[in-house]
TISEKE-865088 format. One record per residue (C-alpha): x, y, z; residue number from 1. Coordinates in nm, 4 decimals, always signed. Each point is the difference from the previous one (the first is absolute). Layout:
<X->X	Y->Y	Z->Z	resi->NUM>
...
END
This chain:
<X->+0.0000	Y->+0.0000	Z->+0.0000	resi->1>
<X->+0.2674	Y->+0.2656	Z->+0.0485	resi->2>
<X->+0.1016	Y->-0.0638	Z->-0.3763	resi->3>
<X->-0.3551	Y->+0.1010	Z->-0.0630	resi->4>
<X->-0.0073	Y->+0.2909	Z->+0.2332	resi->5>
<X->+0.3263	Y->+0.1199	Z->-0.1179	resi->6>
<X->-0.0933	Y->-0.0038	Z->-0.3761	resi->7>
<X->-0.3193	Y->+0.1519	Z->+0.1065	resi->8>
<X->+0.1886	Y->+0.2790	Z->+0.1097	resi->9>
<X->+0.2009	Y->+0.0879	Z->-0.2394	resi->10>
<X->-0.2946	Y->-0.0143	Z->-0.2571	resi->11>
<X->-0.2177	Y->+0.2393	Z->+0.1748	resi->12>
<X->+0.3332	Y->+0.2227	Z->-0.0370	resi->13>
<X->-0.0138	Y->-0.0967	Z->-0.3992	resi->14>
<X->-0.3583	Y->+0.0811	Z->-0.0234	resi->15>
<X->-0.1895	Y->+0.0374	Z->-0.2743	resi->16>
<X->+0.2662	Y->-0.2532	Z->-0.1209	resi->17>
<X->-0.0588	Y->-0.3790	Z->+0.1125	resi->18>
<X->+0.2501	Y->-0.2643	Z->+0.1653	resi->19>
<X->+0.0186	Y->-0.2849	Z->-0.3824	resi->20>
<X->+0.2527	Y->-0.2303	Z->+0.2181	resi->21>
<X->+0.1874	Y->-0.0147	Z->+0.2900	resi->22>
<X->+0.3538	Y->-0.1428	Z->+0.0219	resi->23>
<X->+0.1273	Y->-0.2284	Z->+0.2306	resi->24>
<X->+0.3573	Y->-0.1889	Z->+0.0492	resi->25>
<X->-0.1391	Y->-0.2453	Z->+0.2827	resi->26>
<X->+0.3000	Y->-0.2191	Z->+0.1126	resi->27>
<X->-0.0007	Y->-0.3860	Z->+0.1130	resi->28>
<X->+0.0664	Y->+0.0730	Z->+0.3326	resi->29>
<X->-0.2272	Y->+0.2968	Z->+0.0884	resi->30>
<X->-0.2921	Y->-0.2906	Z->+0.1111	resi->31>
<X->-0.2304	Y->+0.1271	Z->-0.2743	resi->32>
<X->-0.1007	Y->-0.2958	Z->-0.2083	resi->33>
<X->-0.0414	Y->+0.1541	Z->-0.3801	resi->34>
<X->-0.3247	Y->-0.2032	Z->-0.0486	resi->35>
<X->-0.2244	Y->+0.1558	Z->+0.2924	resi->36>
<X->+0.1524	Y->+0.3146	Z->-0.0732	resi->37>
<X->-0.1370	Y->+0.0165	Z->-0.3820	resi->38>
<X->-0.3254	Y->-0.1981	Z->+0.1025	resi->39>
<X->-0.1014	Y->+0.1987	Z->+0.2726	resi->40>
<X->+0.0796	Y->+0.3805	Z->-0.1957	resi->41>
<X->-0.3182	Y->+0.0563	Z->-0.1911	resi->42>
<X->-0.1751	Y->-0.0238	Z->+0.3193	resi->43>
<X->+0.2558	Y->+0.1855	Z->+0.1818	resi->44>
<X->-0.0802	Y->+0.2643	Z->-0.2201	resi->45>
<X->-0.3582	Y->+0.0299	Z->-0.0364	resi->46>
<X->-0.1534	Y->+0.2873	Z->+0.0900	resi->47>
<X->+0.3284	Y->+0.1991	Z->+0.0078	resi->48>
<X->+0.1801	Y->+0.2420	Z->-0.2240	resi->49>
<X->+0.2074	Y->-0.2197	Z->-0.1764	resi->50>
<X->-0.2952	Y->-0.2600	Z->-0.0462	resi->51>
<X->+0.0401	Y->-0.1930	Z->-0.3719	resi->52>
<X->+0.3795	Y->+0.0672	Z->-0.0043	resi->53>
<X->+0.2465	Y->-0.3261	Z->-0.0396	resi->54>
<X->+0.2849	Y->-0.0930	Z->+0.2046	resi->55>
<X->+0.2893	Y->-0.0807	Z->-0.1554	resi->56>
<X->+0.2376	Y->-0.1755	Z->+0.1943	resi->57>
<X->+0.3772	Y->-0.0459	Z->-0.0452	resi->58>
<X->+0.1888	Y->-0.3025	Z->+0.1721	resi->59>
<X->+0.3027	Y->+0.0576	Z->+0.2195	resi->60>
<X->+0.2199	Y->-0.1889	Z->+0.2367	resi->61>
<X->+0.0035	Y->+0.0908	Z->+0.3435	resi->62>
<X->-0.2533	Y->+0.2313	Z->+0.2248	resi->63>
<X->-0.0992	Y->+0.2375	Z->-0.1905	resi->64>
<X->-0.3670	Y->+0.1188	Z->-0.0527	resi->65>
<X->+0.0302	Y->+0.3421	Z->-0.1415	resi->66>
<X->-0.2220	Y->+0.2089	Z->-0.2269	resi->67>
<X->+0.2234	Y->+0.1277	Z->-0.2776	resi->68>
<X->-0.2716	Y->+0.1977	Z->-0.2323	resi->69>
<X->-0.3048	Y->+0.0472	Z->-0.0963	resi->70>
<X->-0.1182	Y->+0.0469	Z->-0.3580	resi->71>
<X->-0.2415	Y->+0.3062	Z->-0.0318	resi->72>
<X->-0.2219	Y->+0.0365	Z->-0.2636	resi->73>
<X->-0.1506	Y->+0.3677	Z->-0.0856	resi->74>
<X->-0.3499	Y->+0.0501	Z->+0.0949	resi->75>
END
């Protein structure tokens, strides 16, 4: 949820723009498991700014679990 909330953010900032995709290097040791994380975001995201945007998620070794951009689209 604080992906969401951060992204949220950051698009009202943007606004009229809107959040297309959020980035995310998510590492094998930060005790996310990839799977949850992409099935669970739609729903995560309902109802908030960034609702209908993708998550795009890059694989790393180690702990991280770091937003590193979002893609903004004009509004």
């Amino acid at each position: 949820m604080s992906i969401v909330e951060l992204a949220s953010e950051e698009a009202e900032r943007h606004k009229p723009a809107r959040v297309d995709a959020v980035h995310l290097k998510l590492g094998t040791l930060s005790g996310v498991v990839k799977d949850a994380l992409l099935f669970s975001w739609d729903l995560a995201c309902a109802e908030t700014p960034i609702a209908g945007c993708r998550l795009a998620i890059e694989d790393a070794d180690g702990r991280e679990l770091e937003v590193t951009a979002l893609e903004i689209e004009d509004g």
